[in-house]
N, CA, C and O atoms as a printed pandas DataFrame, in Angstrom:
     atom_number atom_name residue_name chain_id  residue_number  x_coord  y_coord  z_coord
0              1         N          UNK        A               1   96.026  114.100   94.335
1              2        CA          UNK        A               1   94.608  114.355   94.288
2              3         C          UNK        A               1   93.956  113.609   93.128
3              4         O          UNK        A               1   92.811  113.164   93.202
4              5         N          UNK        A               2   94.844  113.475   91.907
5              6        CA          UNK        A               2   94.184  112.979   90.596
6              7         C          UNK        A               2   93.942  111.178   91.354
7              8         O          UNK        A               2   92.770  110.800   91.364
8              9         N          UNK        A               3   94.673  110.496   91.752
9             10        CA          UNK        A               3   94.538  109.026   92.203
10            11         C          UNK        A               3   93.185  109.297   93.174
11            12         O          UNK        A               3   92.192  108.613   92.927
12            13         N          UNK        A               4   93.139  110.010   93.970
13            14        CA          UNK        A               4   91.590  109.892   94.973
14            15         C          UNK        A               4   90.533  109.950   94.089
15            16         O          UNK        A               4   89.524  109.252   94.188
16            17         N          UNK        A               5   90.771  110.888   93.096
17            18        CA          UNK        A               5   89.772  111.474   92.226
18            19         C          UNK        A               5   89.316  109.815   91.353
19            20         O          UNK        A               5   88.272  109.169   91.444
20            21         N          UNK        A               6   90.416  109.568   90.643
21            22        CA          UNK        A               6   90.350  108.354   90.106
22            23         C          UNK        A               6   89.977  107.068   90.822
23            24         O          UNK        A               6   88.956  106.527   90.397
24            25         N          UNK        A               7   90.548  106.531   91.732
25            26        CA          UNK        A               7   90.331  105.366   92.899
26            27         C          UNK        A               7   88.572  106.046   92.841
27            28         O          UNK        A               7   87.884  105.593   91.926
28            29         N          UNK        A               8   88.075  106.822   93.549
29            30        CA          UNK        A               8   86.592  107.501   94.033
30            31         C          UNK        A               8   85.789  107.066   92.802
31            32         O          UNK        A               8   85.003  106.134   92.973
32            33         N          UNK        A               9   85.882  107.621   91.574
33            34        CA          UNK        A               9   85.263  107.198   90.353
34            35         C          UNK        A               9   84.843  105.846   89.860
35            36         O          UNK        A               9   83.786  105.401   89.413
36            37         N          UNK        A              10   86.740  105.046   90.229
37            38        CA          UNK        A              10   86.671  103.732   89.540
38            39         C          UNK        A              10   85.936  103.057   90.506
39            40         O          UNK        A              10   85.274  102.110   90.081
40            41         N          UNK        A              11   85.868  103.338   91.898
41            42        CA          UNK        A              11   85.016  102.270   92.642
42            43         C          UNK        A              11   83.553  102.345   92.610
43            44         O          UNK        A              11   82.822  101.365   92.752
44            45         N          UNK        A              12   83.071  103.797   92.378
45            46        CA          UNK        A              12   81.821  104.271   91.922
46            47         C          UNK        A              12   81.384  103.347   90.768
47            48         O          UNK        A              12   80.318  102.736   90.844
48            49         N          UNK        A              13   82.259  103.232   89.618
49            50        CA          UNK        A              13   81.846  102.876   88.484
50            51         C          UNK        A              13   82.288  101.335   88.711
51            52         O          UNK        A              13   82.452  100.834   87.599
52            53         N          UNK        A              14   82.465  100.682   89.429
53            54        CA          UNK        A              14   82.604   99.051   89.931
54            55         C          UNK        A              14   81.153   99.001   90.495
55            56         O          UNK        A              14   80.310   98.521   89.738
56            57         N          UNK        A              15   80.804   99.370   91.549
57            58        CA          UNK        A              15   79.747   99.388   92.017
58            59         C          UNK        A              15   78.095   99.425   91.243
59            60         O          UNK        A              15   77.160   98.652   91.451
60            61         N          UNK        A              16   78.156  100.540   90.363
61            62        CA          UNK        A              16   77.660  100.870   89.163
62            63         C          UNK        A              16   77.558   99.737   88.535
63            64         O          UNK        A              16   76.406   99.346   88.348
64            65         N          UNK        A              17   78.484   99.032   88.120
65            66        CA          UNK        A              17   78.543   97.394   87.010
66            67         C          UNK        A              17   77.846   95.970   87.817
67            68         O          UNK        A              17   77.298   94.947   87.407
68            69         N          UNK        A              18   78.235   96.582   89.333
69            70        CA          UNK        A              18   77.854   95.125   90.165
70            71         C          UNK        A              18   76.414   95.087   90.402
71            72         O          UNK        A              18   75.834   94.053   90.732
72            73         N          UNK        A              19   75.824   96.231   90.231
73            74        CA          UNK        A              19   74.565   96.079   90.757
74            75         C          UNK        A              19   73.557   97.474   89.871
75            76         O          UNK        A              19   72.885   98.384   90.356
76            77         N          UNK        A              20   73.851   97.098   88.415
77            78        CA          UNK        A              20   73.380   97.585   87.168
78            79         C          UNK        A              20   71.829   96.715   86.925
79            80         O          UNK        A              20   71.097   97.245   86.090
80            81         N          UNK        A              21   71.433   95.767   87.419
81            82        CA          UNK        A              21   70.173   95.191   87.235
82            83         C          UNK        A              21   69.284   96.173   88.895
83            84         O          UNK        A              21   68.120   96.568   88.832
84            85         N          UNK        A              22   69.980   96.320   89.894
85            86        CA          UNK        A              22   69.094   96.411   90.674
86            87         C          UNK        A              22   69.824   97.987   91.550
87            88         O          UNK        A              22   70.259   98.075   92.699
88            89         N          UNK        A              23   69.722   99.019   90.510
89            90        CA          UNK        A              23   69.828  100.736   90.856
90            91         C          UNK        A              23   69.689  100.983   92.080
91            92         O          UNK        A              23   70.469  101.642   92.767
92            93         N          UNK        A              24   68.378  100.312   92.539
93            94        CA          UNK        A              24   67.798  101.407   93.635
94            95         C          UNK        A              24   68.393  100.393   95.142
95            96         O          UNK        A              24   67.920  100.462   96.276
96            97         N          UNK        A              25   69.067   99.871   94.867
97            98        CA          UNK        A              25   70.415   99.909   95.902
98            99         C          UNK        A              25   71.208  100.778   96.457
99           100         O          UNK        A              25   72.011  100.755   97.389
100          101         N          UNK        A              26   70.717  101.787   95.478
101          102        CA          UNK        A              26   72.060  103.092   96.188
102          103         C          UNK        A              26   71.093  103.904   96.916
103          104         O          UNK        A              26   71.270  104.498   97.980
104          105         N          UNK        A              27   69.887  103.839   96.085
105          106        CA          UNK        A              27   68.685  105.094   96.344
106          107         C          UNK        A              27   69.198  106.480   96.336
107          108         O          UNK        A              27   70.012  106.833   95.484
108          109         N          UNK        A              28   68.660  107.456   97.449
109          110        CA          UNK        A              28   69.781  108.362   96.879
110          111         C          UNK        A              28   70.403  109.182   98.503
111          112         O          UNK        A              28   70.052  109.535   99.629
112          113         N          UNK        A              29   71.994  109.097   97.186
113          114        CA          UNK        A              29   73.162  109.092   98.548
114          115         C          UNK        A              29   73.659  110.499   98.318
115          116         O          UNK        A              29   73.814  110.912   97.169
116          117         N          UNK        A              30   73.918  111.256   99.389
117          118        CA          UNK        A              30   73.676  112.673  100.097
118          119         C          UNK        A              30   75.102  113.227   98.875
119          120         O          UNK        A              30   75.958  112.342   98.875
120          121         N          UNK        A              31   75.392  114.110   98.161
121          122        CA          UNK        A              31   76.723  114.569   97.441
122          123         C          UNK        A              31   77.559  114.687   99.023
123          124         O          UNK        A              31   78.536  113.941   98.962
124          125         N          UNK        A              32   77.504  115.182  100.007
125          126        CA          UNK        A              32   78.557  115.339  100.963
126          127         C          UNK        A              32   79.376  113.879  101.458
127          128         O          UNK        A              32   80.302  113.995  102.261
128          129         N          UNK        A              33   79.022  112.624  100.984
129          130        CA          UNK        A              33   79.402  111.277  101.171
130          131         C          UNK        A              33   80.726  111.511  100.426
131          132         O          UNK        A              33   81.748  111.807  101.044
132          133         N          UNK        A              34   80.691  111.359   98.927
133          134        CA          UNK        A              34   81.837  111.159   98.021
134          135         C          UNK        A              34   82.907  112.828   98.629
135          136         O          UNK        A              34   84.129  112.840   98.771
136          137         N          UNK        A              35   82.104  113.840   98.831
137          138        CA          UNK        A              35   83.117  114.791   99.165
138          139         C          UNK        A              35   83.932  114.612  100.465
139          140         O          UNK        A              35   84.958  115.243  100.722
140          141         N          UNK        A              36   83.516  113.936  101.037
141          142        CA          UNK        A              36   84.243  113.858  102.116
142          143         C          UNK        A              36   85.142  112.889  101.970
143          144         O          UNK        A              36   86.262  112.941  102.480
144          145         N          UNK        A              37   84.653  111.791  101.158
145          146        CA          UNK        A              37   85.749  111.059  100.889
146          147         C          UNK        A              37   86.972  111.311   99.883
147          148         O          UNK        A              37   88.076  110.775   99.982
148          149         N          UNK        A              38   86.578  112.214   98.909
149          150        CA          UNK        A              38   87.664  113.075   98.291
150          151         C          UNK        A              38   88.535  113.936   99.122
151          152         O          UNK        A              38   89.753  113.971   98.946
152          153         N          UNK        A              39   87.824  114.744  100.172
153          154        CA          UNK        A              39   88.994  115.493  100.815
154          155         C          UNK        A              39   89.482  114.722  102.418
155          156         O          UNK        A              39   90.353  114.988  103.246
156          157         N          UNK        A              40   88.871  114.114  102.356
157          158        CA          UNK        A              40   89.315  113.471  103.429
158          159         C          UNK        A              40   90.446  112.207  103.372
159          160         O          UNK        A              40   91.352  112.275  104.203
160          161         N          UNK        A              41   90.442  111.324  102.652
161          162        CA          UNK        A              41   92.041  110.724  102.049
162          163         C          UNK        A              41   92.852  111.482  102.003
163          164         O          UNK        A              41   93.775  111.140  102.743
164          165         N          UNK        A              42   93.119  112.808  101.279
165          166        CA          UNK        A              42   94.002  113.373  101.018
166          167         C          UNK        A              42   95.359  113.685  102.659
167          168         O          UNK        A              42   96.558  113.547  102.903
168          169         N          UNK        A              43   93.780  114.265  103.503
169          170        CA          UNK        A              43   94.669  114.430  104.542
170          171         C          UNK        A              43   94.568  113.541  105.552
171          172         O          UNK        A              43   94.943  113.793  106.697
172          173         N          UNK        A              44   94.054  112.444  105.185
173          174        CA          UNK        A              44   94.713  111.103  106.473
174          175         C          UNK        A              44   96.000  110.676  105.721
175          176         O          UNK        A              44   96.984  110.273  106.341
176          177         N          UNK        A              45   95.968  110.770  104.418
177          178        CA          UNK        A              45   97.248  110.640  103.920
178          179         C          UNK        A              45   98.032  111.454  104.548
179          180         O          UNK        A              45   98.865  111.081  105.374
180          181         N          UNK        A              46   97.809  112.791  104.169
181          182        CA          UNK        A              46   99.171  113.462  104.754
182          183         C          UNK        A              46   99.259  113.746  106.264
183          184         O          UNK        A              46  100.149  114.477  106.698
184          185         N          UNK        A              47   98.379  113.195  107.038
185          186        CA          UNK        A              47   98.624  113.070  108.601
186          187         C          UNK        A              47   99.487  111.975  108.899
187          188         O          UNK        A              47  100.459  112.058  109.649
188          189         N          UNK        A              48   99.004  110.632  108.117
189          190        CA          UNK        A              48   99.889  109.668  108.461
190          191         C          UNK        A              48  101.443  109.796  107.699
191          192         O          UNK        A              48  102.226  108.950  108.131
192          193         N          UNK        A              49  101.751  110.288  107.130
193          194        CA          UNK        A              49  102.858  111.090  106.129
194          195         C          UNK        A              49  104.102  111.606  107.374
195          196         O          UNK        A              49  105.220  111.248  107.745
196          197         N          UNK        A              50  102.997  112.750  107.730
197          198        CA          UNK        A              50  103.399  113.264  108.649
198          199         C          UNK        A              50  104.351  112.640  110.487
199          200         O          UNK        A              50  105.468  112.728  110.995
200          201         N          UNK        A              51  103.115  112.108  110.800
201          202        CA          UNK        A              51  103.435  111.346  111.800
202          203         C          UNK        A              51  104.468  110.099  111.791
203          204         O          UNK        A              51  104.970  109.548  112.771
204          205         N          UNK        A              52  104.629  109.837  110.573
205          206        CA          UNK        A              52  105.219  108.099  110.523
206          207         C          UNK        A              52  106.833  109.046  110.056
207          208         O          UNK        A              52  108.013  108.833  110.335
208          209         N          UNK        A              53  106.509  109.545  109.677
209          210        CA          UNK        A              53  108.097  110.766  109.200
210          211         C          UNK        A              53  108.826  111.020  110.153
211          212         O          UNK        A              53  108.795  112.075  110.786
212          213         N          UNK        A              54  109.681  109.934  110.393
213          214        CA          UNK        A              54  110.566  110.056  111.303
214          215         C          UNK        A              54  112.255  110.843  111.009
215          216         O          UNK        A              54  112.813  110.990  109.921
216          217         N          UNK        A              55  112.607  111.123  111.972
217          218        CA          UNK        A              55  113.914  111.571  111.518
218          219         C          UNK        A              55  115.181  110.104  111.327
219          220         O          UNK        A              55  115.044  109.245  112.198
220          221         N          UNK        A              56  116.207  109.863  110.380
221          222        CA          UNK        A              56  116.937  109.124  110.212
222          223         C          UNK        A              56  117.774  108.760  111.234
223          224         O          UNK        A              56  118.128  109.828  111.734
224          225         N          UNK        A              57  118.360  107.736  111.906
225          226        CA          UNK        A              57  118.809  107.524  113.233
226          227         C          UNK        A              57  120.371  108.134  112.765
227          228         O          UNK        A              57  120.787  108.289  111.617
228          229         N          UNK        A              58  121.107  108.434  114.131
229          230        CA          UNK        A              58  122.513  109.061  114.022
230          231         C          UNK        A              58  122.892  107.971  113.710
231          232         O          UNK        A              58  123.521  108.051  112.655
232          233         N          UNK        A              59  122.825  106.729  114.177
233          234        CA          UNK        A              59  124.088  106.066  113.629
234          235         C          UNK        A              59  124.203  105.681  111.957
235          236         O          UNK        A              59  125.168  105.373  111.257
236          237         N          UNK        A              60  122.942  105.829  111.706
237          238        CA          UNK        A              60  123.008  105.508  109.606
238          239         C          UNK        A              60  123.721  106.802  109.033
239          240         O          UNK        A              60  124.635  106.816  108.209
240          241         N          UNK        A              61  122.987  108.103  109.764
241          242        CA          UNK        A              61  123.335  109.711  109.077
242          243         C          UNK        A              61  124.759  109.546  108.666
243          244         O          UNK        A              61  125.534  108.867  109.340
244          245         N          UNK        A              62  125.087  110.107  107.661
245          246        CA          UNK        A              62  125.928  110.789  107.228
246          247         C          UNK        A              62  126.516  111.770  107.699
247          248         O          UNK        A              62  125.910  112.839  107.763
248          249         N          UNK        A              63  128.160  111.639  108.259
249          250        CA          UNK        A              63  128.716  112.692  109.069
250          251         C          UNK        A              63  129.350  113.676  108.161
251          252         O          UNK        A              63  130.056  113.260  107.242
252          253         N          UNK        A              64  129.135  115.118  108.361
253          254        CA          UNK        A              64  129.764  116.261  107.351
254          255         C          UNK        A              64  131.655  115.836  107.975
255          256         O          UNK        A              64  132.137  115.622  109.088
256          257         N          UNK        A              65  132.131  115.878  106.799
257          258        CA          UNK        A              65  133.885  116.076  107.277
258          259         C          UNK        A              65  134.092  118.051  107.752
259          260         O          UNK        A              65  133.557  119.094  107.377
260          261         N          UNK        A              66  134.809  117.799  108.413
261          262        CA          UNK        A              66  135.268  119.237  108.494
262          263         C          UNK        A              66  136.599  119.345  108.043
263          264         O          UNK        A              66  137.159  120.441  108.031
């Protein structure tokens, strides 16, 4: 969560530097924009986490001895 938090900020504050002569470029942007993009990474992350999480094939696994 701290990297979204951070990545979200630092691109805020890139944006902020690129276009510091001319503000009203952003005008004004709704607070539910950045929130959604805070909670919403989190869980396309862990959907794609999820989904791409495959199980290890039998023939690599490791066989228990008996």
């Amino acid at each position: 969560m701290a990297g979204v938090v951070l990545g979200t900020a630092g691109a805020g504050l890139g944006l902020v530097a690129v276009y510091r002569h001319d503000l009203d470029v952003f005008g004004r942007v709704p607070p539910v924009y950045p929130l959604i993009l805070l909670v919403g990474i989190p869980l396309a992350a862990a959907a794609a986490g999820w989904v791409l999480a495959g199980r290890e094939p039998s023939a690599i696994a490791r066989r228990l001895r008996q």
